[in-house]
C-alpha positions as CSV (number, residue, x, y, z in Angstrom):
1,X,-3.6,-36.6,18.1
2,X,-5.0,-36.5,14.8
3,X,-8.2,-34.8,16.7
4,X,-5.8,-31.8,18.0
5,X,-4.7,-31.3,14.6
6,X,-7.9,-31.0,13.0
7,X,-8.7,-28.0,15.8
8,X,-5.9,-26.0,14.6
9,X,-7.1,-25.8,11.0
10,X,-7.3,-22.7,9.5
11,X,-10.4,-20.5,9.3
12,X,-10.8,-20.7,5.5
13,X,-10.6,-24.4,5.7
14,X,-13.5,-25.9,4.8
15,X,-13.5,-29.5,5.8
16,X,-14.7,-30.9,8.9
17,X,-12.8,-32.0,11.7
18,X,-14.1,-35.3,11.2
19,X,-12.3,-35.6,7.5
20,X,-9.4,-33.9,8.6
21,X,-9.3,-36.7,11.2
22,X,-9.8,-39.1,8.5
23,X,-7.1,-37.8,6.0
24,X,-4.6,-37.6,8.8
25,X,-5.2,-41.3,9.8
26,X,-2.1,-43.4,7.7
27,X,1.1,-45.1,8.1
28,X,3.6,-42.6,8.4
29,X,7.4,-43.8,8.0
30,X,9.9,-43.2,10.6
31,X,11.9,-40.7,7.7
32,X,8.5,-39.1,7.1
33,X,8.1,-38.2,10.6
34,X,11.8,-36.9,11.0
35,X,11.1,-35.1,7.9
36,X,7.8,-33.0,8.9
37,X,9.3,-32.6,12.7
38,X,12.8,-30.7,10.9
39,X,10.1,-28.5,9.1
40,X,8.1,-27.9,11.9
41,X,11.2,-26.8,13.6
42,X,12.1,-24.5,11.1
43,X,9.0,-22.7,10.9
44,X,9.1,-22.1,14.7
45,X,13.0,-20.9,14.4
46,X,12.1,-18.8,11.1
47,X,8.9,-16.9,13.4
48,X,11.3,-16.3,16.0
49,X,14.0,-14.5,13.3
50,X,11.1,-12.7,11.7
51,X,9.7,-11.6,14.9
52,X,13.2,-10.6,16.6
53,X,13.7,-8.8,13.3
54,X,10.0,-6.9,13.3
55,X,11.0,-5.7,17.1
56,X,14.3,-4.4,15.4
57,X,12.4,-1.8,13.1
58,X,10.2,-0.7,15.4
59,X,13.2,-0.1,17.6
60,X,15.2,2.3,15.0
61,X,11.7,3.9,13.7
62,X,10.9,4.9,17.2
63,X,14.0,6.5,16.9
64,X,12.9,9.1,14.0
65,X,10.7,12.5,15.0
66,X,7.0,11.9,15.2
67,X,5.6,14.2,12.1
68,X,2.4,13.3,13.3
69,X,0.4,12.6,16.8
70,X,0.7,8.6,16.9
71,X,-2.7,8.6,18.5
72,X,-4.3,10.4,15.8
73,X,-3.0,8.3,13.4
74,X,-4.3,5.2,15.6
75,X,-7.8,6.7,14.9
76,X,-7.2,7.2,11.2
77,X,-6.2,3.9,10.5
78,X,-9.2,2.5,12.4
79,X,-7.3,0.0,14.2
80,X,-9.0,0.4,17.6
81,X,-11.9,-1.3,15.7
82,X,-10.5,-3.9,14.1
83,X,-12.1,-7.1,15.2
84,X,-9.1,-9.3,13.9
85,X,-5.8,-9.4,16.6
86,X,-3.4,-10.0,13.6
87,X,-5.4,-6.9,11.4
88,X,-5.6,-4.9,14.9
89,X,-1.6,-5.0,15.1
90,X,-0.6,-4.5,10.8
91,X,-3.2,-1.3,11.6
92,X,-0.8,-0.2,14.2
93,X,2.0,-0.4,12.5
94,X,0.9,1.5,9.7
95,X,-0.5,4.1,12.0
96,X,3.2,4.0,13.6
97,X,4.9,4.4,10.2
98,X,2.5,7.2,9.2
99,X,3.2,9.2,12.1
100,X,6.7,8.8,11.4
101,X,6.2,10.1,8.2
102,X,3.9,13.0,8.3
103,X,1.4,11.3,5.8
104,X,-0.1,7.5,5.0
105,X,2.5,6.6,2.0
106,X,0.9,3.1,2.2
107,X,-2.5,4.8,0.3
108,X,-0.5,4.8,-2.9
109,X,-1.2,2.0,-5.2
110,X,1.0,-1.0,-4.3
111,X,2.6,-0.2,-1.3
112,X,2.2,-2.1,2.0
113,X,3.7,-1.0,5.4
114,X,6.2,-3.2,5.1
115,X,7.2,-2.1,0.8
116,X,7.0,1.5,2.9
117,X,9.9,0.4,5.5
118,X,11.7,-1.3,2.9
119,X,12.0,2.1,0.7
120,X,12.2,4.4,3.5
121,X,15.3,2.0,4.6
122,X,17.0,3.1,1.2
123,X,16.4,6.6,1.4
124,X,15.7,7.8,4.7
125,X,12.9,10.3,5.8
126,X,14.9,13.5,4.4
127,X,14.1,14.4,0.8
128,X,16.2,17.3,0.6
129,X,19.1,15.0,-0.2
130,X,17.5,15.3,-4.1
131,X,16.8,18.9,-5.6
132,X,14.1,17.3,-7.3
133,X,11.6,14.7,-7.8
134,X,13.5,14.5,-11.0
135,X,16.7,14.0,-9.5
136,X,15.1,11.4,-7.1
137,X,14.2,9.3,-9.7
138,X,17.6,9.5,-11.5
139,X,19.4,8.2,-8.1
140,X,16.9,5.2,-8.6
141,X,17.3,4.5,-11.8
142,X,13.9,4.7,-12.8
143,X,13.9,7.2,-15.9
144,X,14.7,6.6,-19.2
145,X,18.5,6.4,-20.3
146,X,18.6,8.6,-23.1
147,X,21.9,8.1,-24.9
148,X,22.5,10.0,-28.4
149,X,25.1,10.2,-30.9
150,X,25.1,12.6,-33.7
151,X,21.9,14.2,-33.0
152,X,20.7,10.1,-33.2
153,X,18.5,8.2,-30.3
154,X,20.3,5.3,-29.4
155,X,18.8,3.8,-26.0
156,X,16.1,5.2,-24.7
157,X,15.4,1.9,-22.2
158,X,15.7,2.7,-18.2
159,X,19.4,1.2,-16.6
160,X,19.4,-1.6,-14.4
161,X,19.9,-1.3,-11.2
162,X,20.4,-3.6,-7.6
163,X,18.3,-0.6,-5.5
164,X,16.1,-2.3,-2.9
165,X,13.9,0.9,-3.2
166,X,13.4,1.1,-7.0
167,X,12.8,-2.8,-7.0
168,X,10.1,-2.4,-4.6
169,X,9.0,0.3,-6.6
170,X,8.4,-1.9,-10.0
171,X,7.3,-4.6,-7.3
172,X,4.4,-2.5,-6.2
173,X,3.5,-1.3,-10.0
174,X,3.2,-4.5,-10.8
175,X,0.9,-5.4,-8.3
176,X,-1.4,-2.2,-9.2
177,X,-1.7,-2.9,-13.0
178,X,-4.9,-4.3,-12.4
179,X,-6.3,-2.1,-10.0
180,X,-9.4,0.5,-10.6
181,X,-7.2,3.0,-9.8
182,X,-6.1,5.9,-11.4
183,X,-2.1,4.8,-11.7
184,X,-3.5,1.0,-13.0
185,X,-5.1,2.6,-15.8
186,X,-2.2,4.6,-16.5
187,X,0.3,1.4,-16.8
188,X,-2.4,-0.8,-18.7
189,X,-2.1,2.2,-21.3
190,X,1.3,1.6,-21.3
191,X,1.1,-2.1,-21.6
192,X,-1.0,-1.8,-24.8
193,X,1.6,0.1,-26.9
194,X,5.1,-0.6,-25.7
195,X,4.6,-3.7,-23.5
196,X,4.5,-4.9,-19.9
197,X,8.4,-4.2,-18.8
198,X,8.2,-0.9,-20.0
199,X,5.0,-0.5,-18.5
200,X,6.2,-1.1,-15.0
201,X,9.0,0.6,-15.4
202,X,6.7,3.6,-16.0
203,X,4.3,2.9,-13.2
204,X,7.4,3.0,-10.6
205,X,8.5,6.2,-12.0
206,X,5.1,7.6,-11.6
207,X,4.6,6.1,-7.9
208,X,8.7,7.3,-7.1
209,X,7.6,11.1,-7.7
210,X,4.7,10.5,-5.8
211,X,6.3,9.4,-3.3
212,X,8.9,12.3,-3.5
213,X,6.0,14.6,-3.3
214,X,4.5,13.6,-0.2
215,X,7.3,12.9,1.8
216,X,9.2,16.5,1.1
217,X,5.6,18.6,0.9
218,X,3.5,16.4,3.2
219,X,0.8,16.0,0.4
220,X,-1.7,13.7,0.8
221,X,-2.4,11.3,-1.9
222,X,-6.4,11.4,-2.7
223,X,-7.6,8.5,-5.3
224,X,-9.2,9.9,-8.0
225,X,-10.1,6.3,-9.8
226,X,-9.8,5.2,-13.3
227,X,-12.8,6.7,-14.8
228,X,-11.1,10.1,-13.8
229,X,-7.7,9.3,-15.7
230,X,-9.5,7.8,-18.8
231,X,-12.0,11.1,-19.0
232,X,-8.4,13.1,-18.6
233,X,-6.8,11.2,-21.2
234,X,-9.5,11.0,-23.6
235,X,-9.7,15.5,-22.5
236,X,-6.1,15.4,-23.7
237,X,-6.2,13.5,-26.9
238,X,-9.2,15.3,-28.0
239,X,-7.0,18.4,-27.3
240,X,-3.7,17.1,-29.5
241,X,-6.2,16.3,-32.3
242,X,-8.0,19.7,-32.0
243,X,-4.1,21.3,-32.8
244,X,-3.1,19.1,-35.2
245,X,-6.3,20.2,-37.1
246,X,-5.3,23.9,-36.3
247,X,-2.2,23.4,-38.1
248,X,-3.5,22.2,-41.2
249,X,-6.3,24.5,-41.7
250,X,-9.0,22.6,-40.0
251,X,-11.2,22.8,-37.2
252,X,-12.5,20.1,-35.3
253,X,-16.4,19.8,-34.7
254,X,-18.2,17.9,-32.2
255,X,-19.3,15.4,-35.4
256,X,-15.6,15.2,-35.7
257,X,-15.1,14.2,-32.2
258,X,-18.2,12.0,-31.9
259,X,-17.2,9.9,-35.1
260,X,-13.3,9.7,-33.3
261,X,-12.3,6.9,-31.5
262,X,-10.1,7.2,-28.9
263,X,-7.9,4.5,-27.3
């Protein structure tokens, strides 16, 4: 018994059947075995839900308008080469989605096939429902609440909000902060001066109008990295400073700019 175990290890385990054997070998209790049989049971009912629920979405997304030939976007995502079954069938359904959708929304920063379903659940495939990628990110709460009295700034902070979509929004912001892409570097920025909250909250606004964009215009999002936003950045500071100067009578001079640090 302990033998059949050990073969259904998983591939990143490095120990030898032989010591799996070994650390298997014990005196289990009667409650320890009723225990570990009710989770094994479990698991098996939780797969079933899970995949009952899977078949379910692809049910109602096979319901939408292909945008784009599903066979083309087979090729894209490369998953007729996949060597891996379970990496062969993800591929498909993000080939699937994407043909769905006109354009691969899982290439933004963050967001998996299933983050993509999850949004796409809470606001549907039409974009023209919002005027703008403004208003879009009004409905989800992810711009700043600006409330004033007498000319004065009281709240500036974004509202809170239960919306599936602009949860999974901050979700998959938070999981590009560290990224090397153009959108981590932005939120790090962020980070530095006002904070990690704010930060996120910033880097799910930024990925909501994207997302606006390329559903609505059928833009495709290209990754430009973060040595492009930081030369940008730096491009626009330089640019502020060089008015500022203006204003006061001054010019700035490349001795100027090479003795400035920028952060």
């Amino acid at each position: 018994m302990q033998l059949k175990l050990a073969q259904l290890k998983h591939p990143r385990v490095k120990a030898s059947n032989l010591d799996i054997v070994k650390a298997l070998d014990g005196d289990y209790r009667a409650e320890q075995l009723f225990a570990l049989q009710t989770a094994l049971e479990l698991h098996d009912v939780y797969e079933l839900k899970i995949m009952e629920c899977e078949n379910k979405i692809e049910q109602q997304l096979a319901t939408f308008d292909a945008q784009l030939d599903f066979e083309q976007a087979l090729e894209q995502s490369k998953a007729l080469k996949a060597r891996s079954t379970q990496v062969r069938i993800e591929l498909r359904r993000q080939a699937q989605l994407t043909s769905i959708c006109g354009v691969d929304l899982t290439k933004l920063p963050g967001l998996s096939t299933l983050a993509v379903q999850l949004i796409i659940s809470e606001t549907g495939l039409n974009m023209e429902c919002w005027k703008s990628e403004k208003h879009f990110c009004s409905w989800l709460k992810l711009c700043p609440d600006r409330r004033v009295s007498g000319g004065k700034l009281l709240k500036s902070k974004a509202r809170k909000t239960k919306n599936r979509a602009a949860n999974m929004f901050r979700l998959a912001a938070q999981g590009a902060m560290q990224s090397k892409t153009a959108l981590g570097a932005f939120i790090r920025r962020i980070r530095a001066r006002l904070g990690a909250p704010t930060a996120i909250n910033a880097g799910a606004h930024k990925l909501a109008r994207l997302f606006y964009r390329m559903l609505k215009f059928g833009e495709a999002y290209v990754e430009k990295g973060q040595g492009y936003y930081d030369q940008k950045f730096k491009e626009r500071v330089l640019n502020n400073l060089s008015k500022r100067a203006k204003e006061f009578g001054f010019k700035l001079t490349p001795d100027d700019v090479a003795t400035t640090s920028v952060s």
